[in-house]
C-alpha positions in Angstrom: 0.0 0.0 0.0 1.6 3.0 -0.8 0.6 6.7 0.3 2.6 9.6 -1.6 6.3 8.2 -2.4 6.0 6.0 0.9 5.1 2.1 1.3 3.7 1.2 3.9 3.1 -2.4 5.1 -0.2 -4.2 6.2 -0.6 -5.8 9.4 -2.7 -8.8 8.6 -4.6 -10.3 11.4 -5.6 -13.1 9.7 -3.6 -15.7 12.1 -6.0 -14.3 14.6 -8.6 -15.4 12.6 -10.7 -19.0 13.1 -10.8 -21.3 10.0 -14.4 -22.6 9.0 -15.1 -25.9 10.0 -16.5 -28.6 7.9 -20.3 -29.2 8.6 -23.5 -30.1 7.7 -25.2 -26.8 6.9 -28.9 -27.5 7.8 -31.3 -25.0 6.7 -34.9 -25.1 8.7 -37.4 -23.6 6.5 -35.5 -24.0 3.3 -37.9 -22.6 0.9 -38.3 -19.9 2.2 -37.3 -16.2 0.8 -34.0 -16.0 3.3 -33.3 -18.9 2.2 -33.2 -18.0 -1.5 -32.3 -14.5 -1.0 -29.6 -14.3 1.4 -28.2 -17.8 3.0 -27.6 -20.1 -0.1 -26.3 -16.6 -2.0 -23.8 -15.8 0.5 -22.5 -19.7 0.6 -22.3 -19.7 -3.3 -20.3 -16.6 -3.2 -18.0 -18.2 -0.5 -17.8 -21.6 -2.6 -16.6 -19.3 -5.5 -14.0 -17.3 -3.3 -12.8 -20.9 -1.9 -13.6 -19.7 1.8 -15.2 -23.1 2.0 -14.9 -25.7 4.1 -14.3 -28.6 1.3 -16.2 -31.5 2.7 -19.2 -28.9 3.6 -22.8 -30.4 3.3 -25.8 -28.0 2.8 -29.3 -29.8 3.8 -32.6 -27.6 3.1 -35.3 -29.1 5.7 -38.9 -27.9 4.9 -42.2 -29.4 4.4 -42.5 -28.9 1.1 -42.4 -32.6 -1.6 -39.4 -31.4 -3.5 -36.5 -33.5 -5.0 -32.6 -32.6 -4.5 -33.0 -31.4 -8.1 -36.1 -29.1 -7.7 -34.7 -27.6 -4.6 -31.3 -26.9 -6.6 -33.1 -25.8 -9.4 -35.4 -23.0 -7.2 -32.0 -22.3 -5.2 -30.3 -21.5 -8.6 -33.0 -19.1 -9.8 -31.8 -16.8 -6.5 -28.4 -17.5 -6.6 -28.3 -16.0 -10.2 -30.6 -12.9 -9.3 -28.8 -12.2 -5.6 -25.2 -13.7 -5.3 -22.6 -11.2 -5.3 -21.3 -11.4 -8.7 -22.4 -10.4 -11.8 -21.6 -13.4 -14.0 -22.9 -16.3 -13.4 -20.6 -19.1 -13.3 -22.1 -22.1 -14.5 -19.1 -24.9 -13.6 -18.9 -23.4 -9.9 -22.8 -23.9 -9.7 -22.6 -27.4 -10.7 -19.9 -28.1 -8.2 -21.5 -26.1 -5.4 -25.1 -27.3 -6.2 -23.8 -31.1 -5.9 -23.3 -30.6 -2.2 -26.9 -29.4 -1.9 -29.4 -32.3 -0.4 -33.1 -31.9 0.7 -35.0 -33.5 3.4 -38.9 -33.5 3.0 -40.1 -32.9 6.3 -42.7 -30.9 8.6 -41.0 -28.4 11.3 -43.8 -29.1 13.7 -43.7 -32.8 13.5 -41.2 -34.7 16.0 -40.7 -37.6 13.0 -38.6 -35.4 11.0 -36.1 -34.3 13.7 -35.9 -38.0 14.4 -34.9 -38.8 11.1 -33.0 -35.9 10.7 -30.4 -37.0 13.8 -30.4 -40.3 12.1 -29.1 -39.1 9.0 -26.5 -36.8 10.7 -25.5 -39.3 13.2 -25.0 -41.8 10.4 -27.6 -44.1 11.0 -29.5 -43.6 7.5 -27.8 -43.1 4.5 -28.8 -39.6 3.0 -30.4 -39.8 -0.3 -28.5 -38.8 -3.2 -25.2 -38.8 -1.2 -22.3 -41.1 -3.2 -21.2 -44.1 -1.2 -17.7 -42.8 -1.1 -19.4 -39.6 1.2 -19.5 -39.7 4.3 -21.2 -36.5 6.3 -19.3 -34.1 8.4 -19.2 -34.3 12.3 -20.4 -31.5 12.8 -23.9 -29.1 12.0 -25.0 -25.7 12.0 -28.6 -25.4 12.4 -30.1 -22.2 10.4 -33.4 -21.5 11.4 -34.7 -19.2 8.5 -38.3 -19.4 9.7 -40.8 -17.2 11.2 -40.1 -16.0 15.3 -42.9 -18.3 16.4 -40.7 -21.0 15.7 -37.7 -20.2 17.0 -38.2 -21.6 20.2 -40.4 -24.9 19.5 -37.8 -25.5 16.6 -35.1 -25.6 19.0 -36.7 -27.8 21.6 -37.5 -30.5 19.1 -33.7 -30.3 17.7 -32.8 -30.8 21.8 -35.5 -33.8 21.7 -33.7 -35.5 19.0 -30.3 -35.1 20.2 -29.4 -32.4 18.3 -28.5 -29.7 20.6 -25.3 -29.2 22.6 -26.6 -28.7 26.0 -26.2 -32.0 28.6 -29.9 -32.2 28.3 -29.7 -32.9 24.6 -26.2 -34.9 23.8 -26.2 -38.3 21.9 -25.9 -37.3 17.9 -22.6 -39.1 16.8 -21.6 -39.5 13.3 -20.0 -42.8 11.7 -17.1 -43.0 13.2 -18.4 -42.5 16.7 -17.3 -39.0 17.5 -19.4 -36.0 18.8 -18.9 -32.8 16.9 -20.2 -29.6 17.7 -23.8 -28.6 17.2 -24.8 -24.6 16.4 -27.8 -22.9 16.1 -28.3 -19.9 14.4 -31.5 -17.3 14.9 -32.4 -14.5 12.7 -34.2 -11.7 14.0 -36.9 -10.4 15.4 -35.2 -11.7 18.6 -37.9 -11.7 20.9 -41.1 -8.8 21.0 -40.3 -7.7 24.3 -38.0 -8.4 27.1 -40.3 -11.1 28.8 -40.4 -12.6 25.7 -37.3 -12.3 24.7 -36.4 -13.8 28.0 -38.2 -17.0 27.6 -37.2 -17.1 24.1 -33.4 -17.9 26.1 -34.4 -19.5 28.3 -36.0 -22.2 25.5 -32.7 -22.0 23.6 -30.5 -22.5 26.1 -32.5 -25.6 27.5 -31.1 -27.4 24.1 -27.6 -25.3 23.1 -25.1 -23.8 25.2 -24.8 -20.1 25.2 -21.6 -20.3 23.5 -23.7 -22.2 20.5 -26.5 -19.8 20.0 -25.6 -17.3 17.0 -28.0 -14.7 17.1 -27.8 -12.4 14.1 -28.0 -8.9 13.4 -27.1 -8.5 9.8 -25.9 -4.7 10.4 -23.0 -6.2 12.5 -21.2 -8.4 9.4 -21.3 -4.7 7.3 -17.6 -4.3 6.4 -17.6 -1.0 7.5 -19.6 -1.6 10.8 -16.4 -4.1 11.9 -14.6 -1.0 10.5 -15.5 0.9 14.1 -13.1 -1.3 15.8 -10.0 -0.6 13.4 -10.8 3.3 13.5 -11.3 3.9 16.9 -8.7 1.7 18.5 -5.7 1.6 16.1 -5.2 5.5 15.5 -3.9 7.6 18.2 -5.3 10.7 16.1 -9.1 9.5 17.7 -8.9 7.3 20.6 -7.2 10.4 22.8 -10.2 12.4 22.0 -12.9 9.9 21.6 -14.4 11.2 24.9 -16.8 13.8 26.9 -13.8 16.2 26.7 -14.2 16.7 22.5 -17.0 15.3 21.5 -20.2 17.4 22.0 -22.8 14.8 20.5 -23.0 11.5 18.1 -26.0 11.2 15.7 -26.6 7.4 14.5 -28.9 6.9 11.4 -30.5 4.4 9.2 -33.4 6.1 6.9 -35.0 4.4 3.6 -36.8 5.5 0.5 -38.9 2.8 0.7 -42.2 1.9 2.3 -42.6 -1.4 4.4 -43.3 -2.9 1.4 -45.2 -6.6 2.3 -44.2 -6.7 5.9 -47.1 -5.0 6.8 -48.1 -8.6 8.9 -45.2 -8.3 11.1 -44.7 -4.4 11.0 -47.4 -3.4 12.2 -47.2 -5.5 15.5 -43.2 -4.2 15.6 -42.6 -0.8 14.5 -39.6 1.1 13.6 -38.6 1.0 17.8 -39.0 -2.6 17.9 -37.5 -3.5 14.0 -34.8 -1.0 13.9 -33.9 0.6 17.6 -33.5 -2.2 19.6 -31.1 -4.0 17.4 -29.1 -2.3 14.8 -28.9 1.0 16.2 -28.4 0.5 19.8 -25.9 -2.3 18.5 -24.0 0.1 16.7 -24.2 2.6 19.7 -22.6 0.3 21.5 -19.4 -0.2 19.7 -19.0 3.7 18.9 -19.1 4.2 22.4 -17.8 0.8 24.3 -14.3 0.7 26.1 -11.3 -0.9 24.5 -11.6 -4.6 25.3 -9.6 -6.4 26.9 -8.1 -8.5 23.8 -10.1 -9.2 20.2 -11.5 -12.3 22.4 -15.5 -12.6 21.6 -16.6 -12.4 25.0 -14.3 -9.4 25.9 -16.2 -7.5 23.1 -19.6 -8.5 24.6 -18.8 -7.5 27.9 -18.1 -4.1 27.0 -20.6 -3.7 25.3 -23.0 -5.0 27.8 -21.7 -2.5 29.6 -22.4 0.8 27.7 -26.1 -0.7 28.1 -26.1 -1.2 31.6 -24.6 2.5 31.9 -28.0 3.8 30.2 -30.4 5.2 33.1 -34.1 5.5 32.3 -35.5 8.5 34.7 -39.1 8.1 34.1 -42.3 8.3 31.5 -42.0 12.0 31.5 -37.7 12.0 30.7 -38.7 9.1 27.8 -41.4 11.2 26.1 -39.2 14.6 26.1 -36.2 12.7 24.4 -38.1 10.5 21.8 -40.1 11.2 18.7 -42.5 9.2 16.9 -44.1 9.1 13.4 -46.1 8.1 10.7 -45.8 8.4 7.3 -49.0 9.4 5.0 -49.6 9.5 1.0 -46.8 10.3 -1.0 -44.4 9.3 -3.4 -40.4 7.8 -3.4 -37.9 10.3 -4.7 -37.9 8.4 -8.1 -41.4 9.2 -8.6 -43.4 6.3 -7.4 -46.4 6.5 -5.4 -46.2 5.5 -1.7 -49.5 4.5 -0.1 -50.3 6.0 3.5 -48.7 3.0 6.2 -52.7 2.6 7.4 -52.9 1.8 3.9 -50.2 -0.9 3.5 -51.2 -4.4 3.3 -52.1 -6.4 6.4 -51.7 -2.9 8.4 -54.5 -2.1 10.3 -56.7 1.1 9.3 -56.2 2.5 12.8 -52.6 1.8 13.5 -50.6 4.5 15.7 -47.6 1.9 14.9 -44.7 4.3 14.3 -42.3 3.9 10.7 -40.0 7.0 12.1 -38.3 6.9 15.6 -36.0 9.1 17.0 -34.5 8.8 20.9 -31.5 10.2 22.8 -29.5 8.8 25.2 -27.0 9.4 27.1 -24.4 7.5 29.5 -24.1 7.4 32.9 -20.4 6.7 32.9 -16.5 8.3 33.1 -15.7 8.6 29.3 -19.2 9.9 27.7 -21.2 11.7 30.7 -23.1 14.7 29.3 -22.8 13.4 25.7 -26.3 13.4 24.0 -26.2 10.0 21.7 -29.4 10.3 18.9 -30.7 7.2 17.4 -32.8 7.5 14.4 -34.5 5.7 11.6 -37.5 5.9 9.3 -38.9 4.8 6.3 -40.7 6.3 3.1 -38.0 9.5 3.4 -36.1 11.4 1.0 -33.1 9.9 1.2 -31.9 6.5 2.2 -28.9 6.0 3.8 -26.9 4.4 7.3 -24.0 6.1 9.2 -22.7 7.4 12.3 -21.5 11.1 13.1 -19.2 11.8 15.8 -19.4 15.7 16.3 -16.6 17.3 17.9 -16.3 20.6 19.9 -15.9 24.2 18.6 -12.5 25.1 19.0 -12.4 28.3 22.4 -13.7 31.4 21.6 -10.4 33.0 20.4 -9.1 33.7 17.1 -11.1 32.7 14.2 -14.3 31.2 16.9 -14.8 34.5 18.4 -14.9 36.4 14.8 -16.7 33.4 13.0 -19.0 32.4 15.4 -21.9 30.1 14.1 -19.8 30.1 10.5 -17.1 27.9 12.1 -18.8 24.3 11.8 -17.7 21.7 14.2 -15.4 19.2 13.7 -17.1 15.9 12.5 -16.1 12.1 12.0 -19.0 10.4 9.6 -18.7 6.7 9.0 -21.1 5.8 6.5 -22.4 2.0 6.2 -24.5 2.2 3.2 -24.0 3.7 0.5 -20.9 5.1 -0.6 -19.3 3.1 2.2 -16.2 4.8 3.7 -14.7 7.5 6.1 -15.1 11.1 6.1 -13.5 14.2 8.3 -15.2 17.5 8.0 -12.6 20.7 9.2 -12.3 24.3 8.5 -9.5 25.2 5.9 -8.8 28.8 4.3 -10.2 29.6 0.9 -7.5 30.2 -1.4 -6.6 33.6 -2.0 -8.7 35.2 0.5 -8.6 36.0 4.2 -11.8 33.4 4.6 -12.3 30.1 6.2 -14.3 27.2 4.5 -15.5 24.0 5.8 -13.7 21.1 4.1 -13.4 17.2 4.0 -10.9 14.7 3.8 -12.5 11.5 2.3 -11.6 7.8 2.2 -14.0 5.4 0.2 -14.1 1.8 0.4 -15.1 1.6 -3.0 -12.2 3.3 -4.5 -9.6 1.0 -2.8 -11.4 -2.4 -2.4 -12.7 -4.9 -5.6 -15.1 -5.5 -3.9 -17.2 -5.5 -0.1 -18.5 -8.9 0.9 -22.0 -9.0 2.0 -22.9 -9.4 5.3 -24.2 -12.9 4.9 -20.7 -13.8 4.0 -18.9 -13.0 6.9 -21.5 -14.2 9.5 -22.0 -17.4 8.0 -18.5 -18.0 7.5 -17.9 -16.8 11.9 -20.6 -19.4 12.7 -18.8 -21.7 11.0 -15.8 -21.0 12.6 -17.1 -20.2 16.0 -16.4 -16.6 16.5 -19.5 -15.3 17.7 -17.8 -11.6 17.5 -20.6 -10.2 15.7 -22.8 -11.8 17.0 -24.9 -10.8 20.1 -24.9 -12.6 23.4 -28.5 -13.0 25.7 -27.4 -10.3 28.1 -27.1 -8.1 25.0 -30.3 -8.9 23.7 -31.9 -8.4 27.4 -30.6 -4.9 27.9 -31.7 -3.4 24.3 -35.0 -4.5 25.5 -35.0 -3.2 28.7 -34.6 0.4 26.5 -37.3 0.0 24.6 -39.4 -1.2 26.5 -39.4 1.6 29.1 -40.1 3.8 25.6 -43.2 1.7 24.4 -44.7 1.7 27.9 -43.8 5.6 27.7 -45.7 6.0 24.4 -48.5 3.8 25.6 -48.8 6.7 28.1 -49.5 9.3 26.1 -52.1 10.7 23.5 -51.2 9.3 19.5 -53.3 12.1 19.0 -51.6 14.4 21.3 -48.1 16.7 20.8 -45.2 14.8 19.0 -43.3 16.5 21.6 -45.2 14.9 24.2 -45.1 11.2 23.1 -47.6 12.1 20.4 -47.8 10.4 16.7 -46.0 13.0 13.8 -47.5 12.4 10.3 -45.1 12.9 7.7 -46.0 12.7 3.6 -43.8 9.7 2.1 -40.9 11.3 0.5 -40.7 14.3 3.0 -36.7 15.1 4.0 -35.1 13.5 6.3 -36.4 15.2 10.1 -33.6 18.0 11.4 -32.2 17.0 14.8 -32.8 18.7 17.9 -30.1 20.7 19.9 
């Protein structure tokens, strides 16, 4: 890498890195639109990169009558329309698609587990498998399924000996070694914090804690890990990454787009439930956590679990002052198409107060940010759509050019922008050339200018699980404290009058399309 006439080397951290492990890659719900849009994707993008385990089996499970064939043949369709790359590579398909098996079977039903744990435990040959095959030791269990079925899902794998806790041991493959079991959950993670609760409680009944991966796709965004690198391998911003320079941090994520068809599920979550309580507090969390210990897993979960625990809810009253709620109504995406009114989605009731903008700002009650308003906010059916942070430094002391300048001298500000036009950006006052004047300015660094390409998140998580680095990944304590958050804020808003002042808990309609909401000082 070279900057100006110097070289510079890379320090590759890849020895720190866990290699995949061969498995059996079991997909619960198999036919379903994760399934074809995301999972089996991401692995065919891995298989092409050769970050593949080589003996890795993939096994759809779903109820559905469907040959090996016809499930390859459906799985094909969404590789071609959603894997990474843009040509289609027909010889890598064949090779990838002949590790792809399917097992007809009904997720509610004990039978199919049963014969599921025989197949992986070697006790019935799979069909379509060559007699010179044998399976892996080990299996990941994906459940790309509906929330309800989380929990029953997993108690049935611990019935059939498919989990890794004592109460559900037993599986062994041919040769008559145990390897590990994993279980992967998608989100919603819960509704609330009782259930979210019991929802761990069920889990970790059949898998250790150390075995349950639960996802939050924001987390495997290239430049969401990127946090990590900035903050804690550059002396220019860890010395001032504190209460003493930084005035405020604003963290977004705002779409174009409507809900779309999720109007089933939306309307019973809203944007505080779908949006706050995972990626955005998430991502609070590591702009704001202390330096771990080491790049261990756990020591990254315990400090982060701590910036939650440092959060102090005062009341209904506090709540309803720092939070904002909306609604969008009739109008159209910046493109030009129409965007129905959210009570006019489908499967939204016509009644719904459910809010599709939310905005809430915290602050922590500890040494390093003290006094430092954090803002998290996202919304749907806005003008613009994008996901980043902004770390907004101090004004300079009012001397020199701050006591002439005044208001004219913008603050110092750090933006790290997930999506799009991923990269880095630093916002400081420079003189205009040629004049006794002083301009604001940016020094920019784009991922898209010096990488061939960014991996999608899908990638990297599957590939962790795999390996067993549950990095980036989040832990049941995690989970428990997001909630705790947002469910002081719902019983807040339950409180107060949809009807009433937005800045009094009430519900703010805004058209579809409007700009995105100024913040508040």
């Amino acid at each position: 890498m070279s900057i100006g006439d110097e070289t510079y080397p890379v320090c590759n951290l890849q020895s720190l890195a866990l290699v995949p492990d061969a498995a059996c890659f079991v997909v619960l719900g198999a036919t379903g639109d994760l399934s074809r849009r995301k999972i089996f994707p991401a692995l065919f993008d891995l298989f092409s990169d050769s970050r593949l385990p080589e003996t890795l089996v993939m096994l759809g499970f779903a109820r559905h009558p469907l040959l090996d064939q016809d499930f390859r043949h459906d799985l094909e369709a969404g590789c071609r329309s959603y894997a990474r790359r843009r040509e289609f590579d027909e010889a890598a398909w064949q090779a990838f698609s002949s590790r792809i098996f399917y097992l007809e079977a009904d997720l509610e039903e004990a039978a199919g587990y049963e014969r599921l744990a025989r197949v992986l435990g070697g006790r019935e040959r799979l069909p379509g498998l060559p007699e010179s095959q044998s399976l892996p030791a080990n299996a990941l269990f994906y459940l790309a399924v509906s929330p309800e079925h989380f929990g029953p899902i997993a108690d049935r794998l611990g019935s059939a000996c498919l989990g890794s806790s004592e109460r559900s041991s037993g599986a062994v493959n041919p040769s008559g070694l145990c390897g590990w079991r994993r279980l992967v959950v998608e989100k919603p993670y819960g509704a609330d914090g009782k259930s979210a609760r019991e929802l761990t409680r069920v889990l970790q009944r059949n898998f250790k804690e150390e075995d349950i991966y639960r996802i939050d796709h924001y987390l495997g965004k290239e430049t969401v890990q990127n946090l990590l690198y900035i903050r804690f391998s550059n002396s220019i911003f860890e010395p001032l990454w504190n209460r003493n320079h930084i005035e405020s941090i604003d963290i977004s994520v705002f779409e174009t787009e409507g809900i779309g068809q999720r109007g089933g599920y939306y309307d019973k979550a809203g944007a505080s439930r779908d949006m706050l309580q995972n990626h955005l507090i998430q991502l609070m969390c590591l702009t704001t956590m202390e330096p771990p210990a080491s790049l261990d897993p756990e020591s990254i979960h315990d400090e982060k679990v701590k910036v939650l625990k440092s959060i102090t809810l005062k009341g209904t009253r506090d709540l309803l002052s720092r939070s904002r709620r909306g609604q969008y109504t009739r109008g159209s995406s910046p493109g030009g198409k129409e965007i129905p009114a959210y009570v006019e989605e489908a499967k939204v009731r016509p009644d719904s107060r459910t809010e599709t903008y939310v905005s809430l700002r915290l602050e922590l009650d500890n040494w390093r940010f003290s006094g430092v308003p954090i803002t998290l906010r996202t919304g749907k059916a806005f003008a613009d759509k994008y996901s980043q942070i902004v770390i907004h430094f101090r004004r300079p002391p009012t001397a020199l050019f701050a006591a002439q300048c005044r208001e004219t001298l913008v603050h110092n500000a750090l933006t790290i922008r997930i999506q799009p036009d991923e990269g880095v950006w630093l916002r400081f006052n420079a003189k205009v050339p040629g004049m006794p004047s002083i301009k604001p300015s940016e020094l920019r660094f784009s991922y898209r200018e010096t990488a061939d390409y960014l991996p999608e998140a899908y990638e990297r998580l599957i590939t962790d699980a795999l390996s067993g680095d549950s990095t980036l990944f989040i832990r049941a304590d995690e989970s428990e404290e997001a909630w705790r958050i947002v469910d002081a804020l719902e019983k807040a808003w339950s409180s107060a009058d949809p009807m009433g002042n937005p800045f009094e808990g009430g519900l703010l309609e805004y058209a579809a399309g409007s700009p995105v909401p100024e913040l508040e000082r």
